[in-house]
C-alpha positions as CSV (number, residue, x, y, z in Angstrom):
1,X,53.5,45.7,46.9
2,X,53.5,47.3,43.7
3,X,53.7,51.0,43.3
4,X,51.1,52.0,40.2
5,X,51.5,55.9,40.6
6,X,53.6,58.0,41.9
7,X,51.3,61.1,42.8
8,X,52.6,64.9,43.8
9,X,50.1,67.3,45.8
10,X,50.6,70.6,45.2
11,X,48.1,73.7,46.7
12,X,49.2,76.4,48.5
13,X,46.4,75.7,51.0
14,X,46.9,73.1,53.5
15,X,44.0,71.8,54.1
16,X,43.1,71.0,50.6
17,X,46.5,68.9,50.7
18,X,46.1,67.1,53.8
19,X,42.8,66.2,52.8
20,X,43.5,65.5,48.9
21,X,46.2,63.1,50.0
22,X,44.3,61.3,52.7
23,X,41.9,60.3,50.5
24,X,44.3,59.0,47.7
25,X,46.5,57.0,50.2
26,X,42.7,55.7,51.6
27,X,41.9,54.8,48.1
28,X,44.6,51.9,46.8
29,X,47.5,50.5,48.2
30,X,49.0,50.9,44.4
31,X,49.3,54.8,44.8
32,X,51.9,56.5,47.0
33,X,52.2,59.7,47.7
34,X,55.4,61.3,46.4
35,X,55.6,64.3,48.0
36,X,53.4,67.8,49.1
37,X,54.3,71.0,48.2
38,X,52.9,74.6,48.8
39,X,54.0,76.1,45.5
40,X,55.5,75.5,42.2
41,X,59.4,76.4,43.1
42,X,59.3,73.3,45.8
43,X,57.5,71.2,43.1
44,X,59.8,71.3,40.8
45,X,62.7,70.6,43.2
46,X,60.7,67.6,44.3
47,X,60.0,66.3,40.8
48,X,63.7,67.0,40.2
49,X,64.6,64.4,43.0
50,X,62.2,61.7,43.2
51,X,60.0,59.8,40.7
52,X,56.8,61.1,39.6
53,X,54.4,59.8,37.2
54,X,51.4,62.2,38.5
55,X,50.7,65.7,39.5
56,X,48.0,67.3,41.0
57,X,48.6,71.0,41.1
58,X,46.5,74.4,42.3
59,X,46.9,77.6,39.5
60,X,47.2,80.5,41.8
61,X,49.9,79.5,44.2
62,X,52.8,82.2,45.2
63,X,56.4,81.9,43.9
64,X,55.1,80.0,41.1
65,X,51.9,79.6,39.8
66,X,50.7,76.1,38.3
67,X,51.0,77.0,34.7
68,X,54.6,78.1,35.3
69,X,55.4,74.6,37.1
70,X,53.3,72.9,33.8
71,X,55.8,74.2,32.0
72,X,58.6,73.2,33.8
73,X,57.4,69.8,33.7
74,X,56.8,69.7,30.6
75,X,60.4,70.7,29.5
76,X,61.8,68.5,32.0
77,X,59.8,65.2,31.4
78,X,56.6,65.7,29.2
79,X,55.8,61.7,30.4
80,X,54.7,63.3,33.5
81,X,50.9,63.5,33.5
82,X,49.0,66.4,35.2
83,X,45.7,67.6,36.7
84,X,45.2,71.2,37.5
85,X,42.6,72.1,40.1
86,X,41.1,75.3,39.2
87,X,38.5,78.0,40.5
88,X,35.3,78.6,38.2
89,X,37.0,82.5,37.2
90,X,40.8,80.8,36.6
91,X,39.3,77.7,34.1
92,X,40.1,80.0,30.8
93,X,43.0,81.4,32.1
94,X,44.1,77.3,33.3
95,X,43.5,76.3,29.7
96,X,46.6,78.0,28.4
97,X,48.1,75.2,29.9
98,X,46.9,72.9,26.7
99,X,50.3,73.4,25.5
100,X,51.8,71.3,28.1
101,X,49.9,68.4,27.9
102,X,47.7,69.1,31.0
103,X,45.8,65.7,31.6
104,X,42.6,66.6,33.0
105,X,41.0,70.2,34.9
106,X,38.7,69.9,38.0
107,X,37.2,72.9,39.1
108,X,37.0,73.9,42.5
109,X,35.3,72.6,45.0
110,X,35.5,69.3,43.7
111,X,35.0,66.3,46.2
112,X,37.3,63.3,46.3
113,X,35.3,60.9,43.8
114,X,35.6,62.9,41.2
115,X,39.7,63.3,42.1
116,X,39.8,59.8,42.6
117,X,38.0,58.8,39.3
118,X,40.8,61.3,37.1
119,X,43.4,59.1,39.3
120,X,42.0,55.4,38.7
121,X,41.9,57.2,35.3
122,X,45.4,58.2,35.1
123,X,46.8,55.0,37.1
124,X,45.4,52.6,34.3
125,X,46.5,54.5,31.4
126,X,50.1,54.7,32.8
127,X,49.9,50.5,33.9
128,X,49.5,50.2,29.8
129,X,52.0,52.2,28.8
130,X,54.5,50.6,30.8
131,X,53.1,47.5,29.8
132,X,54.0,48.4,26.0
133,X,57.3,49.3,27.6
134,X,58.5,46.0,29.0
135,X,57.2,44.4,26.0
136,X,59.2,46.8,23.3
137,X,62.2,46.1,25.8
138,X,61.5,42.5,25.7
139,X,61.1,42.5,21.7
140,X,64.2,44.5,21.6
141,X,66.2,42.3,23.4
142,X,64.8,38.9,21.7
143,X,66.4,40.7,18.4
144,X,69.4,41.5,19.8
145,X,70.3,38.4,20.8
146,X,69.4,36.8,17.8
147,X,71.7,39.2,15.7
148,X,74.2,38.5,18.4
149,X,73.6,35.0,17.8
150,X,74.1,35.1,13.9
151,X,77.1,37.4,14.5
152,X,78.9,34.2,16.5
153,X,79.1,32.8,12.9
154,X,79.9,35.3,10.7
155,X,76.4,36.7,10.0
156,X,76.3,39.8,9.5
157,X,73.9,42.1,11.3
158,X,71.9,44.0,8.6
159,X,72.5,47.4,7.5
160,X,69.2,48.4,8.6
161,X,69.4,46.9,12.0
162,X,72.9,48.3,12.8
163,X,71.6,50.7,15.4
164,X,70.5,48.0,17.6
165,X,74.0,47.3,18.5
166,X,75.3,49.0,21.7
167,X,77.8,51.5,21.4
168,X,81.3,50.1,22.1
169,X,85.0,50.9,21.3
170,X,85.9,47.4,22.1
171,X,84.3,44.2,21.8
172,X,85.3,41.0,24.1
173,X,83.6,37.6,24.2
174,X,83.5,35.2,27.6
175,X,82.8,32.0,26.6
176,X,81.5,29.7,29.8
177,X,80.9,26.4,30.4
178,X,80.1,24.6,33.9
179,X,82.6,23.0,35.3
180,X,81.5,19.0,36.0
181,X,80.4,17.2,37.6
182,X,77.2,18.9,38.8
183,X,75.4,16.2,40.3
184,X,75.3,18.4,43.4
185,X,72.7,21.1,41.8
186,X,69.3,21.7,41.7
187,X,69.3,22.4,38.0
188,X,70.2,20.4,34.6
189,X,73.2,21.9,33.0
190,X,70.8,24.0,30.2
191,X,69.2,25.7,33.8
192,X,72.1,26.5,35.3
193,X,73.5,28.4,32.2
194,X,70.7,30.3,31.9
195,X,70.8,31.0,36.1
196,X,74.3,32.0,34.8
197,X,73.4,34.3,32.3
198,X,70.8,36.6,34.3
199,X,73.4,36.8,36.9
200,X,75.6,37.4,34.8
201,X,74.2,40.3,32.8
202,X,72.8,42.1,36.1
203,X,76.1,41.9,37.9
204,X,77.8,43.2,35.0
205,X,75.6,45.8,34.4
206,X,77.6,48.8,35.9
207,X,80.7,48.0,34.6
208,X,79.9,46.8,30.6
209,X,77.3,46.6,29.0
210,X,76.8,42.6,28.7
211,X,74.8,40.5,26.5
212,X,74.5,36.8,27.0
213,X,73.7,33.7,23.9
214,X,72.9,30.2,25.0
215,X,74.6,27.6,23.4
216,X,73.9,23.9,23.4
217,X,76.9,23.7,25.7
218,X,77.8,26.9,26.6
219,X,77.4,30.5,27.4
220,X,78.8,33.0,25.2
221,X,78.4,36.8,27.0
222,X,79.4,39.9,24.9
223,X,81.1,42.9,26.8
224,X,80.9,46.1,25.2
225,X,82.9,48.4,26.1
226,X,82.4,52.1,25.4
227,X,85.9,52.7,26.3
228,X,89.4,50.7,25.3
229,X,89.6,47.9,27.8
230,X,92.9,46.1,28.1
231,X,92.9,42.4,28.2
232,X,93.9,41.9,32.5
233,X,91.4,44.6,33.2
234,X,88.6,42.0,31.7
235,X,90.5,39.3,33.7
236,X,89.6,41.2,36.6
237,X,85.9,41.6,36.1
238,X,85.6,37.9,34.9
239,X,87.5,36.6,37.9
240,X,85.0,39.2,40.0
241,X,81.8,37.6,38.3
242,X,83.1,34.1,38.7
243,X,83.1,34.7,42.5
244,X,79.6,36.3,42.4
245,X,78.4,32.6,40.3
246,X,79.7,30.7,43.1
247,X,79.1,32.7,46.0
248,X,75.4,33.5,44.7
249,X,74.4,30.2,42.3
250,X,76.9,27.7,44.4
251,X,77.9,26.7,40.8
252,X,81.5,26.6,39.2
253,X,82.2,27.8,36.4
254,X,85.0,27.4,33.5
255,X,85.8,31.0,31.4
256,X,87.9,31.6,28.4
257,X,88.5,35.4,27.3
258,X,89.1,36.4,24.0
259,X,91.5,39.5,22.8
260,X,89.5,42.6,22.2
261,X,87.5,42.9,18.6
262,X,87.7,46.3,17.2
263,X,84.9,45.8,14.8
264,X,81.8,43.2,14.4
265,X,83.5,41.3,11.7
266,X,85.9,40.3,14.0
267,X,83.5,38.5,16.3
268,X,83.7,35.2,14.3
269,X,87.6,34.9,15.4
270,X,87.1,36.3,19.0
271,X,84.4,33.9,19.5
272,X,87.0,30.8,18.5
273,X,89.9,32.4,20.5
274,X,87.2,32.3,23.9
275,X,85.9,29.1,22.9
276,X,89.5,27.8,22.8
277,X,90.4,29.6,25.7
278,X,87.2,27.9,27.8
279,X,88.2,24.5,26.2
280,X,91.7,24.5,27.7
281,X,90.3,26.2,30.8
282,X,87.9,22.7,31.2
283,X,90.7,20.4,30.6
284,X,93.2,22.0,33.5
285,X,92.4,22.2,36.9
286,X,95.1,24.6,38.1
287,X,92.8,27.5,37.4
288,X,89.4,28.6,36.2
289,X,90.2,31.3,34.1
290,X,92.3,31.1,30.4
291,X,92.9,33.9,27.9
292,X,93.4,32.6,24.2
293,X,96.6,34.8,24.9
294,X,97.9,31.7,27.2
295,X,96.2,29.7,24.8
296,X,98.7,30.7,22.0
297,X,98.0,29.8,18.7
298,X,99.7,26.3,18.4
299,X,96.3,25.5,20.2
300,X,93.9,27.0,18.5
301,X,90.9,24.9,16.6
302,X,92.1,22.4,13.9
303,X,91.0,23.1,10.2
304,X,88.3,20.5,11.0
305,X,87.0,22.2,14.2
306,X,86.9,25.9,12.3
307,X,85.1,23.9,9.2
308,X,82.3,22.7,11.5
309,X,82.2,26.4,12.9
310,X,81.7,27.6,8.9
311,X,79.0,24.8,8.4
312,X,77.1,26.3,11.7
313,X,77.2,29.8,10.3
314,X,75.9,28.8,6.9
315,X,73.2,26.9,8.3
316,X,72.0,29.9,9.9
317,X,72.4,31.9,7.3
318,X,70.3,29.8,5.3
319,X,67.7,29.3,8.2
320,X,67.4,33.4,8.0
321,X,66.9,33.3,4.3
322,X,63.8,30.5,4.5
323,X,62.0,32.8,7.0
324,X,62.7,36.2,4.9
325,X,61.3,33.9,2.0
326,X,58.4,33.1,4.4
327,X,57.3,36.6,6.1
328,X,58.0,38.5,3.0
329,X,57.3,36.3,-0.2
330,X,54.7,39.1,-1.6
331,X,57.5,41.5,-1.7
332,X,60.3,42.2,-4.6
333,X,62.3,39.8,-3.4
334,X,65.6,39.1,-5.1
335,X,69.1,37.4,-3.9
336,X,70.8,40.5,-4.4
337,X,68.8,42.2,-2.0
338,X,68.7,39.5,0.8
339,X,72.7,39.5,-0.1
340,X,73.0,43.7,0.6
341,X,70.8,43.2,3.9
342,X,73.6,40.7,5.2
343,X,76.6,42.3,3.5
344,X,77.7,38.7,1.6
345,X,78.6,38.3,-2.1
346,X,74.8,37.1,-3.8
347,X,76.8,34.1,-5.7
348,X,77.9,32.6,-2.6
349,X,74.7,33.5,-0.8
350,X,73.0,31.5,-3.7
351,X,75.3,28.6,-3.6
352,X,75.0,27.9,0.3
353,X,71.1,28.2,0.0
354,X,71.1,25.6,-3.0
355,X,73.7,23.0,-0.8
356,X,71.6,23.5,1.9
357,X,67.8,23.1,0.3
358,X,68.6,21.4,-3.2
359,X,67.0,24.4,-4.7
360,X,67.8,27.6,-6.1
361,X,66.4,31.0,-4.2
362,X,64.2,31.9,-6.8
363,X,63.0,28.2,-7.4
364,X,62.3,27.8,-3.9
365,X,60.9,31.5,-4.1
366,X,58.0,30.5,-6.5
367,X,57.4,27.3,-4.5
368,X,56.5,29.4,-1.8
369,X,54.9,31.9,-3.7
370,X,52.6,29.3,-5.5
371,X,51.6,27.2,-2.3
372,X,50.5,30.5,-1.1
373,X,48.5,30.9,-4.3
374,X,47.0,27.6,-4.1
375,X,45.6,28.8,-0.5
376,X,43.9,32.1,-1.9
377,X,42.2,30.0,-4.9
378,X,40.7,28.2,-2.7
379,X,37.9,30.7,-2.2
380,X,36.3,31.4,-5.4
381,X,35.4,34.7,-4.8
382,X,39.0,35.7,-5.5
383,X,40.1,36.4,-8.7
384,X,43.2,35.3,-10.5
385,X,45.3,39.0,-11.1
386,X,44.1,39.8,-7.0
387,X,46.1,36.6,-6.2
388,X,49.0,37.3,-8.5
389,X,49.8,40.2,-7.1
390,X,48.9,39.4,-3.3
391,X,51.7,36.7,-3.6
392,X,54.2,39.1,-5.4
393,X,53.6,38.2,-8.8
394,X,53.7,41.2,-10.9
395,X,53.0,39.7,-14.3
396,X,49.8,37.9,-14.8
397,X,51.2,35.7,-17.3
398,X,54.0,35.1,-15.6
399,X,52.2,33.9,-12.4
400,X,50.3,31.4,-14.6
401,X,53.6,29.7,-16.4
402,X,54.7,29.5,-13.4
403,X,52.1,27.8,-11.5
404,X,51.6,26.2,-14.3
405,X,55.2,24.7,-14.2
406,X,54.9,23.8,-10.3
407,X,51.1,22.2,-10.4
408,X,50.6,21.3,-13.9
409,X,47.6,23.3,-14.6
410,X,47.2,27.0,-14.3
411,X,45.5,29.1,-11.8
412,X,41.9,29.6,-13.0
413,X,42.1,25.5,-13.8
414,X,43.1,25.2,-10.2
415,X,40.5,27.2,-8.7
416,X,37.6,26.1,-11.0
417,X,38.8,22.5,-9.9
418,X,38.6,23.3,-6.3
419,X,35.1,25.0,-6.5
420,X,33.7,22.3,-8.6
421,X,34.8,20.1,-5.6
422,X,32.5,21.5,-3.4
């Protein structure tokens, strides 16, 4: 059963609460009744102590009146939506509770449709908002772990997205991998990670704050620590969560622990050391947990192995630049600014993109920009200068050289081709 609303009573009279919250408990299974009280001071404890999304509150109570306890809600948690029930001679005196985001006023008598409509009211407002909630969380998240994802391989997280980070004094990387054969399990070994990573962020939940990244192969979880960790205490809670995999998932899993980063460029290294670390773990049976510190550095990743790792990180550099170019072509956009936002030198940026595509940014810039073009012209309505500058072309000349150069014929050419077509 899902709980919609969590509703407080509140009227000094008990009748009018016995009956108010008979009728509401009659009325849906999605409302429950969080509590009664017979004046404002017992309220307030109540909404102190127990979840409430909704209360419905008398003005004239004794030890404290309803506007007093509006208040008090409103400095405490101004989410929490209100209806004050209020005698014909009290409705002016009830409207100095405006300030304090009072929902909805009823005056008294008022039967129980017209409390139950405000509540239905009330009940689908709040299932929309936390709606919007799950999917900001979800949209945060998705982000996160794409930044986290970049960070793996030396991609910096933009300066203005450097607040999405959690807060952490220490940074250390797991890096899992199942241990074979699994022909015993339900799931294929891309399943089973991600049964590994849900467990694995929930379990750890009250001791780090842990983010996990799918890899082809692997899982790479982030712990961040908001206090100096040393390297046998994460032991500890890896050798803890490897027990909760197993006892909960039935599945076995391999772990290598990197040393503690004390910064985000450092991820790059942690992320070989746990990689290493995992690698040597799969390879030895004696035990299922390996810090790079066993590792030692005779065993780290040939020149080969950290070259591929390089390639991967440009790759997805360049795979972030192609969809900047994509979403925000109409914009001033220049290597120098794309180079800021991820904190590399603009000469190297521009040399990766050009290995990787065969053009230069701004070559592949215009391309963009004039295929674009070519899609406006297509309605002849539009003219010329509107499309210039809707595809980020400042300079009306410009724009025609340049589609010029990429089509062979300039843009009015183009679109009195296409409308002679028709």
């Amino acid at each position: 059963m899902i709980i919609i609303l969590n509703i407080l009573v509140v009227d000094d009279e008990r009748f009018v609460r016995e009956a108010l919250t008979e009728a509401i408990r009659e009325a849906s299974v999605e409302y429950r009744i969080a509590g009664e009280a017979q004046h404002g001071e017992e309220a307030f404890r109540m909404i102190q102590a127990h979840p409430v999304d909704l209360v419905i509150t008398d003005v004239r109570m004794p030890r404290m009146d309803g506007l007093e306890l509006c208040r008090r809600i409103y400095e405490f948690n101004p989410d929490i939506r209100i209806v004050l029930l209020t005698g014909y001679a009290d409705f002016s005196y009830a409207r100095q509770a405006m300030k304090y985001h009072v929902s909805d006023y009823l005056l008294k008598p008022c039967d129980s449709v017209e409390i139950l409509n405000v509540i239905e009211k009330h009940a689908e407002e709040h299932k929309l908002q936390r709606f919007q909630r799950q999917v900001e969380q979800l949209r945060h998240s998705h982000v996160l772990e794409k930044h986290l994802n970049d960070l793996l391989y030396g991609i910096p997280i933009p300066y203005f997205n450097q607040s999405i980070l959690p807060a952490y004094q220490c940074i250390y990387l797991l890096c899992m991998a199942m241990k074979a054969p699994m022909s015993h399990s339900i799931w294929n070994e891309q399943q089973a990670l991600n049964a590994v990573k849900n467990i694995s962020e929930e379990w750890l939940e009250p001791h780090v704050k842990a983010v996990g990244i799918m890899e082809e192969d692997h899982l790479v979880i982030y712990l961040f620590n908001e206090k100096k960790r040393s390297l046998s205490e994460m032991e500890t809670v890896a050798d803890e969560l490897h027990a909760v995999i197993r006892n909960n998932l039935k599945l076995l899993v391999q772990i290598g622990i990197s040393t503690p980063a004390q910064h985000q460029s450092e991820v790059p290294r942690r992320y070989r050391e746990s990689y290493q670390a995992m690698q040597t773990a799969l390879q030895h049976s004696d035990k299922h947990i390996y810090t790079y510190t066993e590792v030692g550095r005779e065993e780290m990743p040939g020149e080969d192995e950290v070259l591929d790792m390089s390639e991967k990180g440009k790759r997805r550099v360049v795979e972030h630049m192609l969809q900047v170019i994509d979403e925000r072509y109409p914009e001033n956009l220049s290597l120098r600014m794309l180079a800021d936002e991820v904190y590399m030198n603009p000469t190297y940026l521009g040399r990766i993109f050009k290995e990787d595509t065969g053009h230069s940014f701004n070559y592949y810039l215009n391309l963009v920009r004039v295929r674009q073009a070519k899609r406006l012209l297509e309605d002849f309505r539009i003219r010329v200068y509107e499309v210039c500058d809707q595809v980020g072309f400042k300079d009306p000349a410009y724009f025609s050289q340049t589609f010029k150069k990429y089509t062979g014929i300039t843009p009015q050419e183009y679109q009195n081709s296409r409308q002679a077509d028709l």
